[in-house]
C-alpha positions as CSV (number, residue, x, y, z in Angstrom):
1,X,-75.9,-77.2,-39.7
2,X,-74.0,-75.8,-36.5
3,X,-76.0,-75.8,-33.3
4,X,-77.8,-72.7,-32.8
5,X,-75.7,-71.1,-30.1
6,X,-73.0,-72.1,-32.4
7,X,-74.2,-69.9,-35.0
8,X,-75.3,-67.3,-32.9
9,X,-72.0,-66.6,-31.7
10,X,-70.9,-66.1,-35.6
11,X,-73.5,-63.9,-36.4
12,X,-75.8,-62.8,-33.3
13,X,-78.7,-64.3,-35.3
14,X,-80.4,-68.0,-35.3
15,X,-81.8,-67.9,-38.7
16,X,-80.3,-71.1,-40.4
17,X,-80.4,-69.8,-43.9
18,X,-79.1,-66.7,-43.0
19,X,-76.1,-68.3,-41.8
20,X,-75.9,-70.3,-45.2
21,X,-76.4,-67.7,-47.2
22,X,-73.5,-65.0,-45.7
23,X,-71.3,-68.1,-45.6
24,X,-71.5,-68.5,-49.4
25,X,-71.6,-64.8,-50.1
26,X,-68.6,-64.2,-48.1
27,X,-66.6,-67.3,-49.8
28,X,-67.6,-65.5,-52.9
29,X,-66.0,-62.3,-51.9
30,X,-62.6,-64.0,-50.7
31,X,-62.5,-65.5,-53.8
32,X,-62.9,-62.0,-55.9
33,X,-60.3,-60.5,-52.8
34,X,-57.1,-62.0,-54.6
35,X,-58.0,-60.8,-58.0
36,X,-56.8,-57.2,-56.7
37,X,-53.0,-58.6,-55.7
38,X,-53.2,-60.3,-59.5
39,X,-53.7,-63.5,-58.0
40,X,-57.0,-65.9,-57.8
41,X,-57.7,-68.7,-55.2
42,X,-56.3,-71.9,-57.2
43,X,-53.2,-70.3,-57.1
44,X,-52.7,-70.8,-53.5
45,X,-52.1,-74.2,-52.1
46,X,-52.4,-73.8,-48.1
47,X,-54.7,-71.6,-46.8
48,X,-55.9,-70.7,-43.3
49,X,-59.3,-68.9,-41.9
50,X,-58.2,-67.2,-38.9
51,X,-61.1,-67.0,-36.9
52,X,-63.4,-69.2,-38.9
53,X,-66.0,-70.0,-36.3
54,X,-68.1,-73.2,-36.7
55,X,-66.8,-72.9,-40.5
56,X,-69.4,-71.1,-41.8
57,X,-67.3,-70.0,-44.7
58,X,-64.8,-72.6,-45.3
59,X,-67.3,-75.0,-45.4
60,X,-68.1,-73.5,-49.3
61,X,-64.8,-73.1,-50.4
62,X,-63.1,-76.2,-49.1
63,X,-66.0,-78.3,-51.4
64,X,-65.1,-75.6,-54.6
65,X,-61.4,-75.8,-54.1
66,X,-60.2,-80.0,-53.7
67,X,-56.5,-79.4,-54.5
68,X,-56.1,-77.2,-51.8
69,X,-55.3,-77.7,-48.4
70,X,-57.4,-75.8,-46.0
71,X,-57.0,-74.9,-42.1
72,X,-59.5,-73.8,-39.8
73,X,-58.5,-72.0,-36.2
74,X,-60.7,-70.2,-33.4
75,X,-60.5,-69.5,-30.0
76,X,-63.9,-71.6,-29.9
77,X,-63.0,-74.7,-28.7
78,X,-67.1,-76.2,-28.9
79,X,-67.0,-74.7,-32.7
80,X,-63.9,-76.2,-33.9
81,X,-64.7,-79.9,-31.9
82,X,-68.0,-79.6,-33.7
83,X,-66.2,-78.9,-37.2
84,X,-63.6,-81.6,-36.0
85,X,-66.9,-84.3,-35.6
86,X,-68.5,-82.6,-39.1
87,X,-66.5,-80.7,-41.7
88,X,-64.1,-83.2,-42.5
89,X,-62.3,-81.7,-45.4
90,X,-60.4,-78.7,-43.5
91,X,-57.9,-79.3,-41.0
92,X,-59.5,-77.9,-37.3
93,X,-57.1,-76.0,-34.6
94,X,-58.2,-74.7,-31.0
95,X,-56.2,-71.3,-30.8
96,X,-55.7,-69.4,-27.1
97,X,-56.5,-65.7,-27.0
98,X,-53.0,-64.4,-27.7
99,X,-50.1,-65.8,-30.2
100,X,-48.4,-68.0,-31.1
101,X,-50.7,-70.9,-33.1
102,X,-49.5,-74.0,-33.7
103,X,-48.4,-73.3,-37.3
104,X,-44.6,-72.8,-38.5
105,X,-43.3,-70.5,-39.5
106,X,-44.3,-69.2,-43.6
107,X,-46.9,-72.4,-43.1
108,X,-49.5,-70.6,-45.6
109,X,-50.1,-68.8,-49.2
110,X,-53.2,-66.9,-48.1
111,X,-54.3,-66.6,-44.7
112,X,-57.5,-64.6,-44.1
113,X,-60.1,-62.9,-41.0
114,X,-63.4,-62.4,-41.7
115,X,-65.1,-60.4,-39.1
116,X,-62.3,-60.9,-36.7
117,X,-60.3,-57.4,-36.5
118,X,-63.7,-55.6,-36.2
119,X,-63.9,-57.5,-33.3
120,X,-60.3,-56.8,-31.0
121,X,-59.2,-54.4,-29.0
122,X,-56.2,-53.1,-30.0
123,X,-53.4,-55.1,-28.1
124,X,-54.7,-58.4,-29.3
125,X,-54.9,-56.7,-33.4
126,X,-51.1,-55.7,-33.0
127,X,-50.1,-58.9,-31.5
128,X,-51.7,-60.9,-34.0
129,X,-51.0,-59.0,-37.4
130,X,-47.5,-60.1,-36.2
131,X,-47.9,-63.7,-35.7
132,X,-49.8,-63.8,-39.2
133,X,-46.7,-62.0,-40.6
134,X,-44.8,-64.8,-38.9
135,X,-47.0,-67.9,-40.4
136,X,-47.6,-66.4,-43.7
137,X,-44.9,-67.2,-46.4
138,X,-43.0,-64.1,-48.2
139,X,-45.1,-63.2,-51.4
140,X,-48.5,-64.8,-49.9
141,X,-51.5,-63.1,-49.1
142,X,-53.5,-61.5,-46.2
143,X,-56.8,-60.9,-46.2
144,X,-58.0,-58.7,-43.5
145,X,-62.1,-57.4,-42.5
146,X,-62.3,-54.2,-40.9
147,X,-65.1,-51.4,-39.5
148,X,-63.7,-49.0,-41.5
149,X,-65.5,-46.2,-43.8
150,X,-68.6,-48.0,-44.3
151,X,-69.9,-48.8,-40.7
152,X,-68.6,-45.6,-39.4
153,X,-71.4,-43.9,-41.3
154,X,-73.8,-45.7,-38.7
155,X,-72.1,-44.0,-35.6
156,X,-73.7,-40.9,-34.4
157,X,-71.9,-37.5,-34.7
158,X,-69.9,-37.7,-31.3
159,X,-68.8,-41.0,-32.2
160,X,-67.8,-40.0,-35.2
161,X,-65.7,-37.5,-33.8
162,X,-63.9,-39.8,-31.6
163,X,-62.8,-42.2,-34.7
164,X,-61.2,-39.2,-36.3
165,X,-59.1,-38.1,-33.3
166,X,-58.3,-41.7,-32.3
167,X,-58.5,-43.3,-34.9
168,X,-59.8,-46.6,-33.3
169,X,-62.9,-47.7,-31.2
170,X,-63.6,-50.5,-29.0
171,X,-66.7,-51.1,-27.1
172,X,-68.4,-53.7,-25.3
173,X,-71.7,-54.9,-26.2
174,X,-74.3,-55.9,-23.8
175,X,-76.2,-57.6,-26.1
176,X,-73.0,-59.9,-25.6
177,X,-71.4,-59.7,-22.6
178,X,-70.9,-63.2,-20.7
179,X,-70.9,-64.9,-24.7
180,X,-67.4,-64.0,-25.8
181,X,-64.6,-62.9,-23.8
182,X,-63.6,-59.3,-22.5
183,X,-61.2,-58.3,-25.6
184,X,-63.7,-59.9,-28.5
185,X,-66.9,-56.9,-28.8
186,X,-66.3,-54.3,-31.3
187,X,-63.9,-52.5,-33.1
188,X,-63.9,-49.6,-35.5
189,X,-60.9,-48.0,-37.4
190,X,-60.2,-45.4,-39.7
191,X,-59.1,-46.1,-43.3
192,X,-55.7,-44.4,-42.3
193,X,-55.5,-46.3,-38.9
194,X,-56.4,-49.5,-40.2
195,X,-53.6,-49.3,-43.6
196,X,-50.7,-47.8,-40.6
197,X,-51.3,-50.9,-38.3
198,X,-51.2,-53.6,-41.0
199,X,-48.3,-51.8,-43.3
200,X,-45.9,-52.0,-40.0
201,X,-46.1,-55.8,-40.8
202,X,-47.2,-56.2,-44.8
203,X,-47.2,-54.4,-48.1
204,X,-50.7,-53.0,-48.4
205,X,-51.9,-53.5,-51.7
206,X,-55.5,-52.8,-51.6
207,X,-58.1,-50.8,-49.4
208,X,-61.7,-51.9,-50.1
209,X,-64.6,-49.8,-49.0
210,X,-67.4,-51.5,-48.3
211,X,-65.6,-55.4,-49.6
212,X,-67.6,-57.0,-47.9
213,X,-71.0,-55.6,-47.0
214,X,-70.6,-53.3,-44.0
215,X,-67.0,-53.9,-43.7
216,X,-64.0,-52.8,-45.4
217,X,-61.3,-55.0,-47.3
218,X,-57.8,-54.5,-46.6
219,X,-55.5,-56.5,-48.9
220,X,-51.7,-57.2,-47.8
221,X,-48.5,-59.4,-48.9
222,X,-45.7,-60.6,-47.3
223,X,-42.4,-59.1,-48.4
224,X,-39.1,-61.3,-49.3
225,X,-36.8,-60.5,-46.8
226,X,-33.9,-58.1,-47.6
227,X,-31.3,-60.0,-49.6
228,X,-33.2,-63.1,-50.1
């Protein structure tokens, strides 16, 4: 079990079996994601979890899935030394803020980020959707978490109008601030927004409301180049 502050910046809450419990559920919904792309996790042999935190989730699916070869990066550099000195099973990285990681280029099947783009302002979501188009191989999969139709239910009505003639929110949390960095608070999109920004980079192959609890799925692949 991570150390509490550990946990607490995955899930702004100290309850140990909480954290358990959303890990598992949400390794369970990753592994239900592919099915809609006609594809299902043991057909993927290198997979990364962009963002994964003190591996709250890969520490469930890299037990489940043996013959596959996971990797684990965060801008976290105490969670990933702690999943270094614990989880031995995934391969650990130390990411900066901004592109590129140390991955080559089409290094993974599936790559996936849970909670992560509900989390960026909007220069660090379009720089990254293209480094993950760069590491991802053509045909493999992205998985992407979004605030999307679900959560924006919870904002009030001015709010609400904002999201529709933006399209996208970002604002800074008090209940956070001097925890994570100035860029990393909260994000919400519109369905159209969110399917605009990841098509300039993928094929988008599945918008799921509500995916994953009280954010959205968006499901993408990697095209062939032209001619190749």
């Amino acid at each position: 079990m991570p150390p509490a502050l550990l946990r607490y910046r995955v899930s702004e809450d100290l309850d140990p079996a909480l954290f358990l419990a959303v890990g598992e559920r949400t390794s369970q919904d990753i592994q239900a994601a592919p099915l809609q792309a006609n594809s299902q996790l043991l057909d993927f042999h290198s997979i990364l979890d962009f963002g994964c935190g003190c591996g709250r989730t890969l520490t469930w699916l890299a037990r489940q899935f043996p013959d596959a070869k996971f990797y684990g990066t965060d801008v976290d550099r105490e969670a990933i030394d702690w999943c270094r000195s614990h989880l031995p099973l995934v391969e650990w990285q130390v990411n900066t803020a901004l592109p590129p990681l140390a991955y080559g280029q089409s290094a993974f099947d599936l790559v996936y980020g849970i909670s992560v783009f509900t989390h960026l302002d909007a220069d660090h979501q379009e720089r990254w959707l293209a480094e993950l188009a760069r590491i991802l191989r053509p045909g493999g999969i992205l998985l992407l978490t979004v605030h999307g139709e679900v959560a924006r239910r919870q904002l009030d009505a001015n709010w609400q109008q904002r999201l529709n003639r933006e399209g996208f929110l970002f604002e800074k949390s008090t209940k956070l601030r001097g925890i994570v960095p100035e860029w990393y608070h909260t994000a919400v999109h519109t369905r159209k927004y969110a399917v605009s920004e990841v098509a300039a980079y993928f094929r988008v192959l599945a918008y799921l409301a509500g995916g994953m609890g009280d954010q959205d799925v968006l499901i993408a692949q990697r095209e062939a180049a032209s001619g190749s």
